[in-house]
DOMARKE-138294 format. One line per field, with one value per residue (C-alpha): x, y, z; residue number from 1. Coordinates in steps of 0.001 Angstrom, whole numbers, plus 500000, padded with zeros to 6 digits. Layout:
east X, ...
north Y, ...
up Z, ...
i NUM, ...
END
This chain:
east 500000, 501537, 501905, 500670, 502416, 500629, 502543, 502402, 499482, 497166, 497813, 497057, 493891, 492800, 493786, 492063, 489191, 489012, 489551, 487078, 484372, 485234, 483644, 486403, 488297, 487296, 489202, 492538, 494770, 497976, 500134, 502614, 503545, 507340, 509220, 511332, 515012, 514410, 510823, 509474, 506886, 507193, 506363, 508520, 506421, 504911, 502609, 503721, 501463, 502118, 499623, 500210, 497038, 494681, 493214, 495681, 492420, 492642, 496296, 495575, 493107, 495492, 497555, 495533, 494364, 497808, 498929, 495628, 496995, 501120, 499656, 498653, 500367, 503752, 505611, 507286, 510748, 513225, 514863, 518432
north 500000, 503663, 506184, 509681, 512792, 515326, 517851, 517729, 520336, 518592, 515008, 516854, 517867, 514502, 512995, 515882, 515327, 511889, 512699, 514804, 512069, 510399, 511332, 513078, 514277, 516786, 519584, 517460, 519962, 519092, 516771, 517025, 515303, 514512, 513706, 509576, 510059, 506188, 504532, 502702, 500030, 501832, 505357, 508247, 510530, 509612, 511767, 512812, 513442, 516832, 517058, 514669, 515862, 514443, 511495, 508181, 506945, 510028, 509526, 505838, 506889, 509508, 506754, 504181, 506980, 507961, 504231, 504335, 507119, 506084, 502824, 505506, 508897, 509931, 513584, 515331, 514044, 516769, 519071, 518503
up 500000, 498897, 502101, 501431, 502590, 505093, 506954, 510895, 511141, 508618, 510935, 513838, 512600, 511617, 514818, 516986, 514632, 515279, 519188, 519633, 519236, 522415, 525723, 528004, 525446, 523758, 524775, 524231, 522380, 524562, 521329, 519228, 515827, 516093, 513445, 513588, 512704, 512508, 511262, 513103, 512296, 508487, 510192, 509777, 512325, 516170, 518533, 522352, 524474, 526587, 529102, 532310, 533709, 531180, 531428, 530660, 528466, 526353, 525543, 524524, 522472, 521075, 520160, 518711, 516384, 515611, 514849, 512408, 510464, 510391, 508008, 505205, 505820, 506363, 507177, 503923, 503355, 504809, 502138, 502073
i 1, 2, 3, 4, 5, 6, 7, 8, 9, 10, 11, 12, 13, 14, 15, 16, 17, 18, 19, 20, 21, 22, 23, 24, 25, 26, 27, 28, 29, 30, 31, 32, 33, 34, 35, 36, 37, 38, 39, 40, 41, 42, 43, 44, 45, 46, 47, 48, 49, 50, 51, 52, 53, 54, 55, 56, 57, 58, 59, 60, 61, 62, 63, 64, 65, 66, 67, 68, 69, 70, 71, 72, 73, 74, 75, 76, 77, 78, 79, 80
END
């Protein structure tokens, strides 16, 4: 299956989109994309989670969602 590219702001979008929908958190803003010097599991790009006072079930849910979107989308390639 071909990856698509999406810059860090358009996955964020999809993710808090996705997010959103589940009860508790949807005020979750608190994530960042961050870009994998190293893929890993055929990623180039992971999420981390910046807000220790939100609920553990919202950041498992942040990644689940995440791990949805590495199987289709990548970051850009870096320019060199």
């Amino acid at each position: 299956m071909q990856r698509h590219t999406k810059e860090a702001s358009e996955l964020k979008a999809l993710i808090l989109a996705d997010l959103h929908k589940e009860p508790g958190c949807e005020h979750v803003t608190d994530f960042v994309i961050q870009r994998l010097e190293t893929k890993e599991n055929g990623a180039n790009w992971t999420v981390k989670y910046l807000d220790p006072n939100q609920d553990k079930v919202c950041e498992t849910i942040l990644i689940n969602i995440a791990r949805m979107l590495q199987l289709n989308f990548d970051l850009p390639e870096r320019a060199s």
